[in-house]
N, C-alpha and C positions, 0 to 999 in steps of 0.2 A: 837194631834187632830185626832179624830177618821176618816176613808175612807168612803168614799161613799157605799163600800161593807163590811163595818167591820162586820165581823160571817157570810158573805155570803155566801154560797156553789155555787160556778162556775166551769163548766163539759166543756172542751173545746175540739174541735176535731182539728188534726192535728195540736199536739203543739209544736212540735219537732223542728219546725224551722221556720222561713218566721212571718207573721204576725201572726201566731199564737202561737209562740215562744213570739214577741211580747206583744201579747195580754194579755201571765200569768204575764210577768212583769209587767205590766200597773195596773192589777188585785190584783196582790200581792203589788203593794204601796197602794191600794186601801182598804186594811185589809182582802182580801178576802182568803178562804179558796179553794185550786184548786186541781181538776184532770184533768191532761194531760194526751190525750188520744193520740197515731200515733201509728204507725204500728214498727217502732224503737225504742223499750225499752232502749237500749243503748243512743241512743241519748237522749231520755225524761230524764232517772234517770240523764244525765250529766246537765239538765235545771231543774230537782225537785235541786238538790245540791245547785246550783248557788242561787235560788228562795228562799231556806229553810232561810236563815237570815232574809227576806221582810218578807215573808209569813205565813198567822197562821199557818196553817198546807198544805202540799203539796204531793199529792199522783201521780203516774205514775202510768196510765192503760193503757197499749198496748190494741192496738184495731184496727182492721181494719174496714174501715166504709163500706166496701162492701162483708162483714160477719155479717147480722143479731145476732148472735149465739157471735160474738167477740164484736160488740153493746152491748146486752143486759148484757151482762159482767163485763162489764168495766162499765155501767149505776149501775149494780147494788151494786159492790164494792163501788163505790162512795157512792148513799145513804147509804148504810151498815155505811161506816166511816165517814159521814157528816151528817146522820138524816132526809136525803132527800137532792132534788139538789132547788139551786133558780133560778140561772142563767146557760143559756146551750148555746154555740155558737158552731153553724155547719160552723167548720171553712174547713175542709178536702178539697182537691180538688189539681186539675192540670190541663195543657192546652195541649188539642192535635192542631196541628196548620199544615198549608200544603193550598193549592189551593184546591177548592171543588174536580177539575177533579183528580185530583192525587189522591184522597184518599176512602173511601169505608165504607158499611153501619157500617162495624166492627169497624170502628174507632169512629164514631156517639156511637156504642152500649159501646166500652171501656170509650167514654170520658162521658157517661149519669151514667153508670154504678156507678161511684166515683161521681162526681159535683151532678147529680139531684138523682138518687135512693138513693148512699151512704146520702146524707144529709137528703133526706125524711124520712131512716130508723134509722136517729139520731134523729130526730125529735120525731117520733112515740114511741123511747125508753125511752125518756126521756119524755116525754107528761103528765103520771101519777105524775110526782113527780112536776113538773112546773105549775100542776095544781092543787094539795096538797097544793104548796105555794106560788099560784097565783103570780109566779116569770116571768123570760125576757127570750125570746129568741130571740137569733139572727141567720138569717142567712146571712153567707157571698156571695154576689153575685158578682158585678163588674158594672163599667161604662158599658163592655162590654155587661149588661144587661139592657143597657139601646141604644145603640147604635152600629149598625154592623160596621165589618171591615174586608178588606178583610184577606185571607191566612189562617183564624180562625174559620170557620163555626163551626165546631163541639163545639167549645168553647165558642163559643158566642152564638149558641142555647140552650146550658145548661146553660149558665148565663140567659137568657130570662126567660126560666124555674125555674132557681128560683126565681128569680124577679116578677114572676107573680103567683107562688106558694107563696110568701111572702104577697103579698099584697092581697089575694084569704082569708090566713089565718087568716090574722090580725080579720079580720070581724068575721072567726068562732068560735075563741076563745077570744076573747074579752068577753063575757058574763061568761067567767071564770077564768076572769079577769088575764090574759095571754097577756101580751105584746109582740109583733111580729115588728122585728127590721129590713130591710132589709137594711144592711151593701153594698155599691159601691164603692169599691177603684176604683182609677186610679193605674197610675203607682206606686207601693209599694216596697221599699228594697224589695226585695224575691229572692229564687230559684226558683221560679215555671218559670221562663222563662230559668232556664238552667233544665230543665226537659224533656226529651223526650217526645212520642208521647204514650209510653207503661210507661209511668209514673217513669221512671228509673232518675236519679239525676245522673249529669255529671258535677265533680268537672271543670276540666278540658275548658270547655262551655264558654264565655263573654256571658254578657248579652248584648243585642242586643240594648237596648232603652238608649239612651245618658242618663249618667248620671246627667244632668242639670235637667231632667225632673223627676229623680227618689226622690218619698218625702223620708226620712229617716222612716224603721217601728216604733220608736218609737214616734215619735210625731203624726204618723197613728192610734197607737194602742191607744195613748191618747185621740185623739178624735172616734173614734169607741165606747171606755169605756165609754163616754162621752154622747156618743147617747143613749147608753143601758140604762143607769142611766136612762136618760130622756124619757125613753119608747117611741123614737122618731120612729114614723112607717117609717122613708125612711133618711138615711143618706149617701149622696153621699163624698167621701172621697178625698180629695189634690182640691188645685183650679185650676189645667186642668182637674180632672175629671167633676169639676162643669160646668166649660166652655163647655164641649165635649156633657153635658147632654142637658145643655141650648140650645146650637146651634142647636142640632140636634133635637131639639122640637121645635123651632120656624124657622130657616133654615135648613128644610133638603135637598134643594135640593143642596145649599152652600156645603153640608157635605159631601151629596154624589159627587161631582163634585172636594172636596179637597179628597177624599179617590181613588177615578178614577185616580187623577193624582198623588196619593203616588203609584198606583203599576204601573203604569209607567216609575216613575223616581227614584225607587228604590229596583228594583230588586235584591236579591240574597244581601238583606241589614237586614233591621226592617222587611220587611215582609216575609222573606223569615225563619226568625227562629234564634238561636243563630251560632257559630259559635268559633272555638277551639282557646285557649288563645294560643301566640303565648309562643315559648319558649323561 
């Protein structure tokens, strides 16, 4: 039985690993045709491998999304060997995390730099060709763009930003028949939380968020694929993200009053960051 994307051209950012690793498998049982784009060619050509049996065809384009010039690159080899793109998800991104006081305008400018520029300028690249074939874009935002927390400003005002950069666009291209998906996980398998502040990956890291509450990425990525398909303008991801959304749109003062007393009662824990796997 044919995928929901069978002969579709999907351009994914940040596929190297975390949900966006995810997201080509989910794509490639889908019948879809992908280019994986990160900044790790190593790591991508070892997920094109993997993918190549699922997959029609599977390309690796290094690319960094906070290089216009390494963008339009990697957009453009794609349509070169796909005949245009249909599906684009701005998947890129990382979290700088820290107390507002401790930390500085550079860290805001590091953590907009990749989360809202790098994904607008994936956007704008791929724009022409998603509007060629009146195809889906997604971008990946977060619950966090939909609700503050402490330790995370800088992370959670670029999630706001694209969350409200998604739902800004839906409306402008819509008449070109352009679906705009705004993607909110909650807590997702990933490394983005053993990630530093300077976007460095530290094997070495626990992940900080009890693994009871972590969804597995694949059945994340299932339902993401699932949104796209359905040109759903707003897909919030796992059922605490849903609950976290809820709350804090009809209780927020409840929300803020439970966030007040998590950095109270757990310092130098969840909010304080990850912390070194024991030996």
């Amino acid at each position: 039985m044919a995928g929901r994307f069978q002969g579709s051209s999907v351009f994914i950012t940040g596929a190297s690993s975390g949900i966006g690793e995810a997201l080509a498998r989910a794509f490639a049982l889908e019948g879809a045709r992908l280019a994986l784009a990160a900044r790790r060619l190593e790591r991508l050509e070892s997920v094109r491998q993997e993918l190549m049996p699922a997959a029609a065809e599977v390309l690796a384009v290094p690319c960094d999304v906070t290089s216009r010039p390494s963008l339009d690159a990697a957009v453009a080899q794609t349509a070169e060997a796909f005949g245009g793109i249909d599906v684009a998800v701005a998947n890129a991104g990382f979290g700088v995390t820290g107390f507002f006081q401790d930390l500085s305008t550079a860290d805001f400018r590091r953590q907009f730099e990749t989360n809202v520029f790098g994904l607008l300028d994936t956007v704008y690249a791929v724009l022409p060709h998603v509007r060629a074939s009146k195809g889906r874009l997604a971008l990946i935002s977060s619950v966090s763009g939909r609700v503050g927390s402490p330790a995370s400003s800088p992370y959670v005002a670029s999630k706001f930003a694209v969350t409200g950069l998604a739902e800004s666009i839906y409306y402008d291209l819509r008449a070109d028949g352009v679906s705009v998906t705004c993607i909110e996980p909650g807590f997702v398998e990933s490394k983005i939380r053993m990630t530093d502040n300077a976007g460095r990956f530290h094997e070495d890291w626990n992940d900080p968020v009890p693994p009871w509450l972590v969804v597995p990425r694949d059945r994340a990525a299932r339902a993401i694929v699932s949104a796209i398909y359905k040109r759903k303008p707003e897909a919030v991801i796992t059922g605490h993200g849903k609950l976290a959304v809820w709350s804090a749109r009809h209780f927020p003062r409840t929300v803020r009053f439970i966030q007040r007393q998590a950095v109270q009662r757990m310092p130098g824990n969840l909010l304080a960051g990850p912390t070194r796997k024991k030996p």
